[in-house]
PDB file as gemmi writes it, atoms N, CA and C in Angstrom:
CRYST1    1.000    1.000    1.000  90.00  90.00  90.00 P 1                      
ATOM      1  N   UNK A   1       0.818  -1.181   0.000  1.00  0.00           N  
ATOM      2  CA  UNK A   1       0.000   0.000   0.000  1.00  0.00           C  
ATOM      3  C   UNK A   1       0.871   1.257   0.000  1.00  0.00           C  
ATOM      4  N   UNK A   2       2.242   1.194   0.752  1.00  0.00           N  
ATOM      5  CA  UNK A   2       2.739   2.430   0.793  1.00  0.00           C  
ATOM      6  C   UNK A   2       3.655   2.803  -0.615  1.00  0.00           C  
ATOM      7  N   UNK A   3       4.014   1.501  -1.987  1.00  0.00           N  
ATOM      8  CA  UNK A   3       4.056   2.017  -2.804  1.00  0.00           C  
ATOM      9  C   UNK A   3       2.993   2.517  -3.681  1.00  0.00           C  
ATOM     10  N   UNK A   4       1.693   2.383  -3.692  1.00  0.00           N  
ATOM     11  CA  UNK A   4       0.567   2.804  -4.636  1.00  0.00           C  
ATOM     12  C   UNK A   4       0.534   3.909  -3.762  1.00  0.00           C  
ATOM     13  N   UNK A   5       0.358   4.525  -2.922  1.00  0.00           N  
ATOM     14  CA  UNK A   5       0.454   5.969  -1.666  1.00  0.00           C  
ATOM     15  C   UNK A   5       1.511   6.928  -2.608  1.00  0.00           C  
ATOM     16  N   UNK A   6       2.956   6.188  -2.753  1.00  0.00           N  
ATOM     17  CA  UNK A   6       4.132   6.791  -3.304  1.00  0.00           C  
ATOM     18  C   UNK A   6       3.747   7.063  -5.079  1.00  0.00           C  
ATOM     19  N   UNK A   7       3.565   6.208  -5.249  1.00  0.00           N  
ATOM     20  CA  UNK A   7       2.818   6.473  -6.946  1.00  0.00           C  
ATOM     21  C   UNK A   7       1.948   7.296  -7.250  1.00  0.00           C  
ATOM     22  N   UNK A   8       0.777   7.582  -6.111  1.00  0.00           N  
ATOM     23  CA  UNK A   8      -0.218   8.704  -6.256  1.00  0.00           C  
ATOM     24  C   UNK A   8       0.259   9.845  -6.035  1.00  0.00           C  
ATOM     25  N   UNK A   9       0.947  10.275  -5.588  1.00  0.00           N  
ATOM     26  CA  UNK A   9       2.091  11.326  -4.726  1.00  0.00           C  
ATOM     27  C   UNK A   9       2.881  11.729  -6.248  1.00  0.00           C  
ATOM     28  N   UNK A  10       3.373  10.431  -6.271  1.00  0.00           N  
ATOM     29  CA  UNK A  10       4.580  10.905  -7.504  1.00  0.00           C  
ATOM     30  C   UNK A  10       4.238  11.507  -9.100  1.00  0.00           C  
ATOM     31  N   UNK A  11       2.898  10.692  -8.982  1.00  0.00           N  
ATOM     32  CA  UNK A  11       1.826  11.244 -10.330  1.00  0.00           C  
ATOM     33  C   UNK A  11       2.346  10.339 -11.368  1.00  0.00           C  
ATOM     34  N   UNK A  12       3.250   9.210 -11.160  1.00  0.00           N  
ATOM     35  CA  UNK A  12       3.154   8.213 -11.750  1.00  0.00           C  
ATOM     36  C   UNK A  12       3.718   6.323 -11.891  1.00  0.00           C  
ATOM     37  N   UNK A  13       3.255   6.070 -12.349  1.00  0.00           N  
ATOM     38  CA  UNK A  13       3.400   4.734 -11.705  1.00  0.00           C  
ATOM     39  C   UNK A  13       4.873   4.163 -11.820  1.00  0.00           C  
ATOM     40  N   UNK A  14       5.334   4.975 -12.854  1.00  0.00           N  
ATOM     41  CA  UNK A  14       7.070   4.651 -12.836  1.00  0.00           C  
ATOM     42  C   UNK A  14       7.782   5.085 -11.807  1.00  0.00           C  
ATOM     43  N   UNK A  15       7.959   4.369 -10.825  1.00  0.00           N  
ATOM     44  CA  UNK A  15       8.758   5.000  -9.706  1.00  0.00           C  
ATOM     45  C   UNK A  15       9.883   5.278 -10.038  1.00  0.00           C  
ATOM     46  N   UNK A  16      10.695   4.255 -11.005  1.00  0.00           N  
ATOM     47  CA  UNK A  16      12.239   4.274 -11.303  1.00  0.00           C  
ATOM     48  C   UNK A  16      12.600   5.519 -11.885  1.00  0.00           C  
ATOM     49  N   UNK A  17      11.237   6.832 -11.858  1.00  0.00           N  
ATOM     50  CA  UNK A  17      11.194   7.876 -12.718  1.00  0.00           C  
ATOM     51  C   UNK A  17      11.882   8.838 -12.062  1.00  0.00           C  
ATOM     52  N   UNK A  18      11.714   8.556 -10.838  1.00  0.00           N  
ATOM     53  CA  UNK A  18      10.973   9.711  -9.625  1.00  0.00           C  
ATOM     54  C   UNK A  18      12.414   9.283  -8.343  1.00  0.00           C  
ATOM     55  N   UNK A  19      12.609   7.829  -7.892  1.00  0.00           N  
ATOM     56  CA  UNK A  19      13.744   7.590  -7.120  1.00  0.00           C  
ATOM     57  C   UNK A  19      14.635   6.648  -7.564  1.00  0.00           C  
ATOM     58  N   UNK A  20      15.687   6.915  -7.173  1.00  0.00           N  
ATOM     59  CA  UNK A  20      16.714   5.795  -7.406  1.00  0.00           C  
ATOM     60  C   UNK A  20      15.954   4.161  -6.872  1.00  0.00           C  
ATOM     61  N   UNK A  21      16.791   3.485  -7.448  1.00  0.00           N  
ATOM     62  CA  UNK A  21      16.932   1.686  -6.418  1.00  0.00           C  
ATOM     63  C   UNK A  21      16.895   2.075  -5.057  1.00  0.00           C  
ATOM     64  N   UNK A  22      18.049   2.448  -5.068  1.00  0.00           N  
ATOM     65  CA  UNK A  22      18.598   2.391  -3.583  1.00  0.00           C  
ATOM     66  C   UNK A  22      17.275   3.058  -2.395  1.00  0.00           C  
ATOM     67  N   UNK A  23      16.746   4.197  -3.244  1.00  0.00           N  
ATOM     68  CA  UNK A  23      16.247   5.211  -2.655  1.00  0.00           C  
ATOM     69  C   UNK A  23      14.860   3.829  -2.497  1.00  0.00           C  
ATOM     70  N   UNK A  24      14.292   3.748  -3.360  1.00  0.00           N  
ATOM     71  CA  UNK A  24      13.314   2.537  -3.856  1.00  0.00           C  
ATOM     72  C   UNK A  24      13.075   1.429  -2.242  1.00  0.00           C  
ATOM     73  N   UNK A  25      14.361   0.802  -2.713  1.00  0.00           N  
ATOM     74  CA  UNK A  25      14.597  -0.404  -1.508  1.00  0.00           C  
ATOM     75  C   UNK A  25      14.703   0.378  -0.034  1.00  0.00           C  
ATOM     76  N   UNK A  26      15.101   1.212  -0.252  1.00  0.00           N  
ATOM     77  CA  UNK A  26      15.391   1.903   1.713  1.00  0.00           C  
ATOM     78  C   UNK A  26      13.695   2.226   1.866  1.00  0.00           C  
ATOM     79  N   UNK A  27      12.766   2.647   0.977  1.00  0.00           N  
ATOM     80  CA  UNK A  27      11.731   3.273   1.226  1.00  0.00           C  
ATOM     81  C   UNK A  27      10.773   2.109   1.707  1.00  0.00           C  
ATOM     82  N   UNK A  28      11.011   0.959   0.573  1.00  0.00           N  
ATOM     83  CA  UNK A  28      10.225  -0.455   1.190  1.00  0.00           C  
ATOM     84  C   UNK A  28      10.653  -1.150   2.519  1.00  0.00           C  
ATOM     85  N   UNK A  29      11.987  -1.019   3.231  1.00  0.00           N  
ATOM     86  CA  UNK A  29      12.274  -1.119   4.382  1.00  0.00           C  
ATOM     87  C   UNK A  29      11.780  -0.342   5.413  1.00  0.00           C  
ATOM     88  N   UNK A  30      12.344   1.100   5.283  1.00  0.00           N  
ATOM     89  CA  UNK A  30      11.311   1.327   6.547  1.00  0.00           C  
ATOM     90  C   UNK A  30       9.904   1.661   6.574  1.00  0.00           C  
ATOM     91  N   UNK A  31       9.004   1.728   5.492  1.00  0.00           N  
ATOM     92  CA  UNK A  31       7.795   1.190   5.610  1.00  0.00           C  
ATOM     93  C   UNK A  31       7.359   0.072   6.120  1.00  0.00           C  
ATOM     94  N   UNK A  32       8.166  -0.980   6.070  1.00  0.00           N  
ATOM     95  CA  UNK A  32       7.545  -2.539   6.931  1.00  0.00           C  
ATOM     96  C   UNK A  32       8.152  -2.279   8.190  1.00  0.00           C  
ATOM     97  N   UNK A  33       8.929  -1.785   8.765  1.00  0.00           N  
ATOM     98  CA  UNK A  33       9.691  -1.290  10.149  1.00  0.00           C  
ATOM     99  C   UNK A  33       8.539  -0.114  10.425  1.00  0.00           C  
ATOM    100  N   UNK A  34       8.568   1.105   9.958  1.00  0.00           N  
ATOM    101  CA  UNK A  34       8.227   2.193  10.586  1.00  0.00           C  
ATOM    102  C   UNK A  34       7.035   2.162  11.544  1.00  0.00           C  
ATOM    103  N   UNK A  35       5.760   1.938  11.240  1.00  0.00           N  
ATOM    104  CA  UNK A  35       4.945   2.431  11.560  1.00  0.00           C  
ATOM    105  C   UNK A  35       3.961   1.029  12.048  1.00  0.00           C  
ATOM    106  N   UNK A  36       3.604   0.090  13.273  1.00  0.00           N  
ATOM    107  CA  UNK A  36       2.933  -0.800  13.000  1.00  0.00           C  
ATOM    108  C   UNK A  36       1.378  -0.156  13.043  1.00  0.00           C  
ATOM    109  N   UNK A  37       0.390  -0.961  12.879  1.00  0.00           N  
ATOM    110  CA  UNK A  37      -0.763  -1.028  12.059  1.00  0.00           C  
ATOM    111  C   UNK A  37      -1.636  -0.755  13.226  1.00  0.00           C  
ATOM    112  N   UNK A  38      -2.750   0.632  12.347  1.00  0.00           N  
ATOM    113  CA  UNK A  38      -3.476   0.930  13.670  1.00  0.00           C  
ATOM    114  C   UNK A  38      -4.430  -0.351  14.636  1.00  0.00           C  
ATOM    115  N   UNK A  39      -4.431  -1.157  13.668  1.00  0.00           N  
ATOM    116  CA  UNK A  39      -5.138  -2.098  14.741  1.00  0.00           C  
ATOM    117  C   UNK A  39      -4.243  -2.854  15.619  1.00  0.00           C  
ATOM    118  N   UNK A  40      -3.355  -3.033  15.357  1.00  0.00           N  
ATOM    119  CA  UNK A  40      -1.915  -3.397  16.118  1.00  0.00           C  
ATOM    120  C   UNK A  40      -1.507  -2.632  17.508  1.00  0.00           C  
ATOM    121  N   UNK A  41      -1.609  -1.228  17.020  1.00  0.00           N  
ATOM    122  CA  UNK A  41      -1.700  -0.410  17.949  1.00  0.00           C  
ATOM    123  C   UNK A  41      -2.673  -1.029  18.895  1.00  0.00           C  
ATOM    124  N   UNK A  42      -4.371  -0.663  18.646  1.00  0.00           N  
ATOM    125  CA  UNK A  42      -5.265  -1.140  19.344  1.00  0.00           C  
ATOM    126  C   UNK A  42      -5.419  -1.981  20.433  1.00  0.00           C  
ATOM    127  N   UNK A  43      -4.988  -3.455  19.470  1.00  0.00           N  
ATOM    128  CA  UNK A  43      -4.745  -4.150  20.955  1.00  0.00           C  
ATOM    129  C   UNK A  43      -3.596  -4.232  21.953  1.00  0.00           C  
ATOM    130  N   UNK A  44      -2.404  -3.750  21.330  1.00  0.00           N  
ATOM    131  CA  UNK A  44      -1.561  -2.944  22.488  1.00  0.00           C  
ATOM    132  C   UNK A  44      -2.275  -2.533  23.172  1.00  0.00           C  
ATOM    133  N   UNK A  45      -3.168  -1.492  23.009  1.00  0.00           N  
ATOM    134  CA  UNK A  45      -3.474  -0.652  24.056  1.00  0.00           C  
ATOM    135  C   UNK A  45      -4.483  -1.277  24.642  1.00  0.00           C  
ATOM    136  N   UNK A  46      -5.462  -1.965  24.507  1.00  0.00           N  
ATOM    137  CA  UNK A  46      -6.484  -2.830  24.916  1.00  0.00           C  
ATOM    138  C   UNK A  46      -5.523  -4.248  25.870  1.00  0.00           C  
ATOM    139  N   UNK A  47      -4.781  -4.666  25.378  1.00  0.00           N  
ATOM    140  CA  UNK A  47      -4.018  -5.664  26.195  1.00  0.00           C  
ATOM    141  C   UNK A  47      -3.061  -4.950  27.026  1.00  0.00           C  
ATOM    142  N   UNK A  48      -2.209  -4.174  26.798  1.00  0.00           N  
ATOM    143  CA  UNK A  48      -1.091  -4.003  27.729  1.00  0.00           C  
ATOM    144  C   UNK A  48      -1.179  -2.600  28.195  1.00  0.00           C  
ATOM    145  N   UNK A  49      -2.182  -1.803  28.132  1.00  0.00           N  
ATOM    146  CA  UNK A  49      -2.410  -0.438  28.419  1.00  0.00           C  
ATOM    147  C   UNK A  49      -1.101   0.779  27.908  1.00  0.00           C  
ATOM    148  N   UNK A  50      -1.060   1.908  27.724  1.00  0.00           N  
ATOM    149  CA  UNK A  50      -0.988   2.979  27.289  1.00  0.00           C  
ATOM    150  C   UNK A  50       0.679   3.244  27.655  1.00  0.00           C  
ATOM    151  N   UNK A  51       0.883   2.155  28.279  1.00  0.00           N  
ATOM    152  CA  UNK A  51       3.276   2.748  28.723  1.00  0.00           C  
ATOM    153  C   UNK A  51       3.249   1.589  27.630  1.00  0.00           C  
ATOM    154  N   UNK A  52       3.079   0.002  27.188  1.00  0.00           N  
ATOM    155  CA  UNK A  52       3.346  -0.434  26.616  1.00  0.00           C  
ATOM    156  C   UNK A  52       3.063  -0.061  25.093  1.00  0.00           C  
ATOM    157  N   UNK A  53       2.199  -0.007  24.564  1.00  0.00           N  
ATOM    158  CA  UNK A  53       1.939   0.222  23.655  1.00  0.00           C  
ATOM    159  C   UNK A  53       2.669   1.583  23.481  1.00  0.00           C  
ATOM    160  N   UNK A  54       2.970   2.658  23.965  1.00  0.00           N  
ATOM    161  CA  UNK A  54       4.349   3.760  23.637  1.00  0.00           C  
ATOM    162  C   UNK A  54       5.403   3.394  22.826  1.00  0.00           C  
ATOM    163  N   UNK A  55       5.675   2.468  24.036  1.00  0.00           N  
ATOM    164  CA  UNK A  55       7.343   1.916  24.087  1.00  0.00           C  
ATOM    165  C   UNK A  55       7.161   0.563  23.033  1.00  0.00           C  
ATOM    166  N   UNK A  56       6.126   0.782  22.488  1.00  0.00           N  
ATOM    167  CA  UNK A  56       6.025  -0.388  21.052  1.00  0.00           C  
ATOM    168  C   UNK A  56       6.132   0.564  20.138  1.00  0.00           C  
ATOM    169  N   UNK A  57       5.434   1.938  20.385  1.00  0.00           N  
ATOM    170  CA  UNK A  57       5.391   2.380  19.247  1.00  0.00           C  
ATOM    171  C   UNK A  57       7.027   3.191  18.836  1.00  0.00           C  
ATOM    172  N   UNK A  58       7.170   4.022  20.115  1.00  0.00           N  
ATOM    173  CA  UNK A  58       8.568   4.443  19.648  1.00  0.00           C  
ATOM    174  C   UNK A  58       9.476   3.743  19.321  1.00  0.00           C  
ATOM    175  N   UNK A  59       9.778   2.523  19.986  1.00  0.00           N  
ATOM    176  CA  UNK A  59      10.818   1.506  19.418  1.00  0.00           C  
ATOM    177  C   UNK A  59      10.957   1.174  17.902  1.00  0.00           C  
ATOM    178  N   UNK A  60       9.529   0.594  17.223  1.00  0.00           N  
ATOM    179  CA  UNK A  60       9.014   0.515  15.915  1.00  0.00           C  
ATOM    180  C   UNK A  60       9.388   1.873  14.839  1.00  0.00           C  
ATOM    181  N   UNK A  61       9.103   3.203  15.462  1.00  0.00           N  
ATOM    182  CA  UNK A  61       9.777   4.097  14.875  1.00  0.00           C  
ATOM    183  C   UNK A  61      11.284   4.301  14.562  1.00  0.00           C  
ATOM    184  N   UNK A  62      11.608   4.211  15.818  1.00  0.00           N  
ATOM    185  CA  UNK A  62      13.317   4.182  16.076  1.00  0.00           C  
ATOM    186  C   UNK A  62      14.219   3.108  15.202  1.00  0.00           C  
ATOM    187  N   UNK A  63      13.426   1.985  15.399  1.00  0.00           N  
ATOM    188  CA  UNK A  63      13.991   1.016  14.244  1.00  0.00           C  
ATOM    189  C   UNK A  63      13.942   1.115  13.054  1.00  0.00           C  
ATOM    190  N   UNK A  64      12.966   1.836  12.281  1.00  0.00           N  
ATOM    191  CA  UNK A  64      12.605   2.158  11.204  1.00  0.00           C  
ATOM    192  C   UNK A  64      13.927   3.445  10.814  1.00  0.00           C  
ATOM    193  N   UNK A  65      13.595   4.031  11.350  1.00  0.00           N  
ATOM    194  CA  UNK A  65      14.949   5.297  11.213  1.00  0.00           C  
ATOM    195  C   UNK A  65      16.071   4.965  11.130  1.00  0.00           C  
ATOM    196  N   UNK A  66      16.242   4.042  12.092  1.00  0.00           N  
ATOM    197  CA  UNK A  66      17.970   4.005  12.052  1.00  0.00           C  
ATOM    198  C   UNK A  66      18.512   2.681  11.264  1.00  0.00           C  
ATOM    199  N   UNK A  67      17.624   1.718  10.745  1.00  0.00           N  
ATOM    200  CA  UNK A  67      17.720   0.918   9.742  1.00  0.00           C  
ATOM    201  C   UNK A  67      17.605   1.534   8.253  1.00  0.00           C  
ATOM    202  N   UNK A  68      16.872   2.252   8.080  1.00  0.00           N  
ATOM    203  CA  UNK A  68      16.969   3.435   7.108  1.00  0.00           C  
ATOM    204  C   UNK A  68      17.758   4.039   7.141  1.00  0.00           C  
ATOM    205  N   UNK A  69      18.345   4.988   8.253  1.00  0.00           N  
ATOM    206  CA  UNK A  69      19.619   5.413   8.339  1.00  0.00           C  
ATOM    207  C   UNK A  69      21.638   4.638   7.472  1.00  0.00           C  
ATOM    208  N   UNK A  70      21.078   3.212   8.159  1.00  0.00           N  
ATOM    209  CA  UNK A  70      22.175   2.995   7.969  1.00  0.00           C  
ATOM    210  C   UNK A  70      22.122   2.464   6.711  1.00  0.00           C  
ATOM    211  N   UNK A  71      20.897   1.740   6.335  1.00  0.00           N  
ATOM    212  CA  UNK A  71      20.593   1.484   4.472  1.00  0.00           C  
ATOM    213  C   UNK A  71      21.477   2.354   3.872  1.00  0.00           C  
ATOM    214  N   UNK A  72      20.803   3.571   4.083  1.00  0.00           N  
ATOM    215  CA  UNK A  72      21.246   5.146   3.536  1.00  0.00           C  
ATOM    216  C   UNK A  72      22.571   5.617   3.109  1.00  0.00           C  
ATOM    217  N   UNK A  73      23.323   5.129   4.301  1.00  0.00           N  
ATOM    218  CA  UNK A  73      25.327   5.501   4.444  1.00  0.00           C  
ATOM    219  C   UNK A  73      25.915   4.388   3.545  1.00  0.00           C  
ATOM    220  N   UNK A  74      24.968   3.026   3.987  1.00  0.00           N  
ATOM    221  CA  UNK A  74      26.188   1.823   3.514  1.00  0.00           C  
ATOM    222  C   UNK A  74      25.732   2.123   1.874  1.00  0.00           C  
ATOM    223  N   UNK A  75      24.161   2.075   1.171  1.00  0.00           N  
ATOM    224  CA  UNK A  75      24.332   2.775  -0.313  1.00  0.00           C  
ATOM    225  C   UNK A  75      25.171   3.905  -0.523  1.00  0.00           C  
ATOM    226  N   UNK A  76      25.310   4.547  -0.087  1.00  0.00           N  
ATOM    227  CA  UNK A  76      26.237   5.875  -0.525  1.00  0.00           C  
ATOM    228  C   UNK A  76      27.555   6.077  -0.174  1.00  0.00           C  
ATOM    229  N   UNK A  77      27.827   4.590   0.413  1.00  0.00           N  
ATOM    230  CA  UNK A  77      29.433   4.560   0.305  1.00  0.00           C  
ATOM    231  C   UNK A  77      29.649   3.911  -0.749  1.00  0.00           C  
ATOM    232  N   UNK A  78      28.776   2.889  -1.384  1.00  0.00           N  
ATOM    233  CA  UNK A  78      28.674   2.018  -2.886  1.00  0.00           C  
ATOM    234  C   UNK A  78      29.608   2.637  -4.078  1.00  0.00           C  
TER     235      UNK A  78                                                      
END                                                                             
């Protein structure tokens, strides 16, 4: 979903138009890292109340970033 999101955005379906590979592959990584799923969220918060589900969510962010991050350096030392 978050490449058809990126395609509507980009105004077209050729991504290879619009970003590099590299740029491409880092973007499909931290999309499956970044952000988990509002219903995911949900029962976090329904099962483990409102400190857990935080510290799920910031972690999930944080990983997303800095796995992206380092995607980022080790392509551009290539």
């Amino acid at each position: 979903m978050a490449f058809e999101t990126l395609a509507i955005l980009a105004g077209t379906a050729d991504l290879g138009a619009v970003m590099t590979s590299a740029q491409l592959y880092i973007f499909a990584v931290v999309s499956v890292l970044f952000v988990p799923c509002v219903s995911t969220i949900a029962v976090l918060y329904r099962e483990m109340g409102v400190k857990i589900t935080a510290l799920v969510c910031c972690y999930t962010l944080t990983l997303g970033m800095v796995v992206g991050a380092a995607l980022h350096l080790i392509f551009s030392m290539m």
